[in-house]
N, C-alpha and C positions, 0 to 999 in steps of 0.2 A: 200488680198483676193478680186477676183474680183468681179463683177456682177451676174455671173454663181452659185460663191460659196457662195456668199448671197442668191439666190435667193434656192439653194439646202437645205443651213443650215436651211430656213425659211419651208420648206417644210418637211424636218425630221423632226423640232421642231410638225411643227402641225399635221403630221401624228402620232409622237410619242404620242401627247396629246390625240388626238382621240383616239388610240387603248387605252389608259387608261381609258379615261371617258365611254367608252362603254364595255370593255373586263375586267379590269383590278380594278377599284371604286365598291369598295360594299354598298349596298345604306342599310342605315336605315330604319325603319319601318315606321317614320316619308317623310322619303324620296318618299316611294313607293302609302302611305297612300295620300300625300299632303294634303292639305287643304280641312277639311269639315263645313257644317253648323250643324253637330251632334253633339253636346257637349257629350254626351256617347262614341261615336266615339274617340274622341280628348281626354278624360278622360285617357280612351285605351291607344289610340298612347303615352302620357305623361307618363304614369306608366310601359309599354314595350316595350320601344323606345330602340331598338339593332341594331345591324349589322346584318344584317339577311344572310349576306353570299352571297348573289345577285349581279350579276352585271345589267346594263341596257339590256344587251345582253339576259341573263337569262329569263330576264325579258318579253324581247319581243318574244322568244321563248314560253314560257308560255299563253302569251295572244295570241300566233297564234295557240295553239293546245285547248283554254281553250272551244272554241264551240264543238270540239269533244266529248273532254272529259265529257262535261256536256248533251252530249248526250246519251252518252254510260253508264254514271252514272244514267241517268233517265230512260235507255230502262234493266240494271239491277235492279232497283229498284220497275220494274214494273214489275217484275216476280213475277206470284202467288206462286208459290211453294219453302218454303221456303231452302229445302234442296240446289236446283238447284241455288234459288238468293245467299245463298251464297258461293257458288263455284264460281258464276260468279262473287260476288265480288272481292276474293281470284284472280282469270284471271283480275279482272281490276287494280289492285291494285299492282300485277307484272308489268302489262303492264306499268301503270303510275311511278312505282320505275325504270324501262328503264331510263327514260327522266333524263338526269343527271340535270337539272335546277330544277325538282322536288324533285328528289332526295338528292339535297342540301337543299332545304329550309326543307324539312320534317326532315331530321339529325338535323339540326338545329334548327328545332320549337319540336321537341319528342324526339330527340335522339332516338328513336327505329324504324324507318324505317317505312315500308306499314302500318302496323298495326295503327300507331299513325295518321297518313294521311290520312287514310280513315275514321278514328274516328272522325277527323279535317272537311273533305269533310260533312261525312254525319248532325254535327251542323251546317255548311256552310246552306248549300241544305235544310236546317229541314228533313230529311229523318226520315223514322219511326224508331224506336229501333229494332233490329234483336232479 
């Protein structure tokens, strides 16, 4: 094996490694969490430390849509009329069960889909009780 074919195998290897660590690695909740100064926090992460199903990829997908979202959860939430907020919850909460990175971690933190995730969102957020 020449030069050419080192230099190829070297370059499958770490292209292979890459699609793994970003596509392919499911990160723990400790993973996602890292390191805090909240002992509450860290309490958390030690007693429901899982595979959440995520990959990094997921992950970044999520943190690029999560200003959206967190707008569109506030400009529903701010609707007086409670009939109407929650219909638009019901439209957000489709919309959000779209995003397959969402959709994963919600099966896997409720197992029941929108419903448990937007129950999850509104403790997040302190939203008021519907």
């Amino acid at each position: 094996m020449g030069k050419k074919g080192i230099i190829a195998l070297i370059l499958l290897v770490s292209a292979s490694a890459a699609y793994y660590y970003f596509f392919v690695d499911t990160l723990t909740v400790s993973e996602i969490v890292g390191e805090t100064n909240d002992p509450t926090v860290d309490i958390f992460v030690n007693l429901f430390d899982f595979d959440t199903g995520l990959t990094r990829w997921d992950l970044y997908n999520l943190a690029r849509k999560s200003d959206y979202w967190d707008r569109r959860i506030n400009e529903v939430e701010s609707i007086p009329d409670p009939y109407l907020r929650d219909r638009e919850r019901q439209k957000l909460v489709a919309e959000m069960m779209r995003d397959p990175a969402f959709k994963k971690i919600s099966r896997k933190l409720f197992g029941f889909g929108g419903k448990g995730a937007y129950l999850f969102l509104k403790a997040v957020y302190g939203f008021e009780a519907s």
